[in-house]
C-alpha positions as CSV (number, residue, x, y, z in Angstrom):
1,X,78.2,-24.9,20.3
2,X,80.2,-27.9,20.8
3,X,78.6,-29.6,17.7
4,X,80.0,-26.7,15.6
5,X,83.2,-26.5,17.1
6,X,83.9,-30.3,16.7
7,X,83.0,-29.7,12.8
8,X,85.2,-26.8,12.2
9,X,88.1,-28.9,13.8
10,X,87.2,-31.8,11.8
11,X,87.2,-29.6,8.7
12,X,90.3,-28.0,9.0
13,X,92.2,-31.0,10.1
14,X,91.2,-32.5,6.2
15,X,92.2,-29.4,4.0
16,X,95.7,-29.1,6.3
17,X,94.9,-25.6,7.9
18,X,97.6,-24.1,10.4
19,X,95.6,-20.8,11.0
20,X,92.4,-22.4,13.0
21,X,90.5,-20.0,14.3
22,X,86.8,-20.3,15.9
23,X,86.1,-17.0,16.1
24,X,86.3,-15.3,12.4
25,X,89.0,-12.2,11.9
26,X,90.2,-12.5,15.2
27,X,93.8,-12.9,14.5
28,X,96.3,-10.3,14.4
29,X,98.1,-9.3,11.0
30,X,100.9,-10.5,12.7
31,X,100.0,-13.9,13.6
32,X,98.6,-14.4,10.2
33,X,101.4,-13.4,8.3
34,X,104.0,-15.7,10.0
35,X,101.0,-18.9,9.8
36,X,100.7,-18.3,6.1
37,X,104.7,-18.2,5.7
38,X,105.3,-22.0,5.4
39,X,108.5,-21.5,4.8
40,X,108.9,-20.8,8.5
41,X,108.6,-22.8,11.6
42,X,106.3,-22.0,14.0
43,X,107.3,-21.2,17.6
44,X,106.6,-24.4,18.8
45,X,108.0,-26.0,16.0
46,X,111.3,-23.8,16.7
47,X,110.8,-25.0,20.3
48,X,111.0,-28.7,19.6
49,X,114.2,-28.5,18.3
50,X,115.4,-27.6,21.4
51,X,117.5,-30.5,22.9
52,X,116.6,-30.9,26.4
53,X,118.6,-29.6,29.0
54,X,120.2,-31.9,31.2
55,X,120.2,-31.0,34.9
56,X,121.9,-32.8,37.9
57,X,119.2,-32.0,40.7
58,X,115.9,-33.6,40.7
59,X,113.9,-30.4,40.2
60,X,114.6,-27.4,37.9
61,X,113.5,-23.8,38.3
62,X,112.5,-22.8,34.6
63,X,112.0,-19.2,34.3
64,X,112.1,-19.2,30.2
65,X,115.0,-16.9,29.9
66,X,118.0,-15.4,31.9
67,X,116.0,-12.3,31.1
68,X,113.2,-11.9,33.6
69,X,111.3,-9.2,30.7
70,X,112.0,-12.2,28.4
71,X,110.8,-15.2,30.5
72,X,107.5,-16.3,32.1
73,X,106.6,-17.6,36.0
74,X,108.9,-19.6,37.4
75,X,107.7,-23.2,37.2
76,X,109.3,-25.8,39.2
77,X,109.6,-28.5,37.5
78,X,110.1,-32.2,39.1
79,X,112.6,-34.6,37.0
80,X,111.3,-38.2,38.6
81,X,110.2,-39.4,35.7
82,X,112.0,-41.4,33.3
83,X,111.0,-39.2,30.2
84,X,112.1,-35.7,29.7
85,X,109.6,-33.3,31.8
86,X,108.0,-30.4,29.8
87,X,108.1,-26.8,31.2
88,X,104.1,-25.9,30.5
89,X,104.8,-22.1,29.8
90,X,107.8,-22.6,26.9
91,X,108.1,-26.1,26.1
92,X,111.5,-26.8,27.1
93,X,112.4,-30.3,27.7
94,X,114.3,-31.3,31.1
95,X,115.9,-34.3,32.1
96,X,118.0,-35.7,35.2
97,X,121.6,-36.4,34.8
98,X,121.7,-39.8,37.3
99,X,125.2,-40.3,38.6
100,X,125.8,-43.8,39.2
């Protein structure tokens, strides 16, 4: 298994593919249409351009939206670091705001 998983990666990082899947005509006519659509960004490409959010505390609540139907768990997030830290359910970016 891991043999032919390693050479379906390998061939589909040479001919470019943004539609990987390991499992054949398991993606939904949705998700295919928007990966053929160059055109458009992904959702993590739309999610990258995101600038991160500065926040004054050392550890931020992220709950993806003000809209709980809209958001995901809340992750608490700590904001030690000296790089912005990535919420792992949307991909927002947070930083601390140091007051010196």
């Amino acid at each position: 298994m891991a043999s032919s998983l390693m050479k379906t990666l390998i061939e589909s990082s040479k001919l470019g593919v943004r539609n990987l899947c390991l499992v054949p005509n398991q993606v939904s006519n949705h998700t295919a249409k928007w990966m053929q659509d160059t055109s458009k960004k992904s959702p993590m490409e739309l999610i990258n351009d995101v600038p991160p959010i500065k926040v004054e505390g050392r550890i931020v609540a992220c709950e993806g939206d003000s809209d709980p139907a809209l958001g995901h768990p809340i992750e608490f997030i700590c904001l030690d670091r000296k790089e912005p830290a990535v919420c792992k359910y949307c991909g927002l970016h947070y930083f601390q705001d140091h007051h010196h």
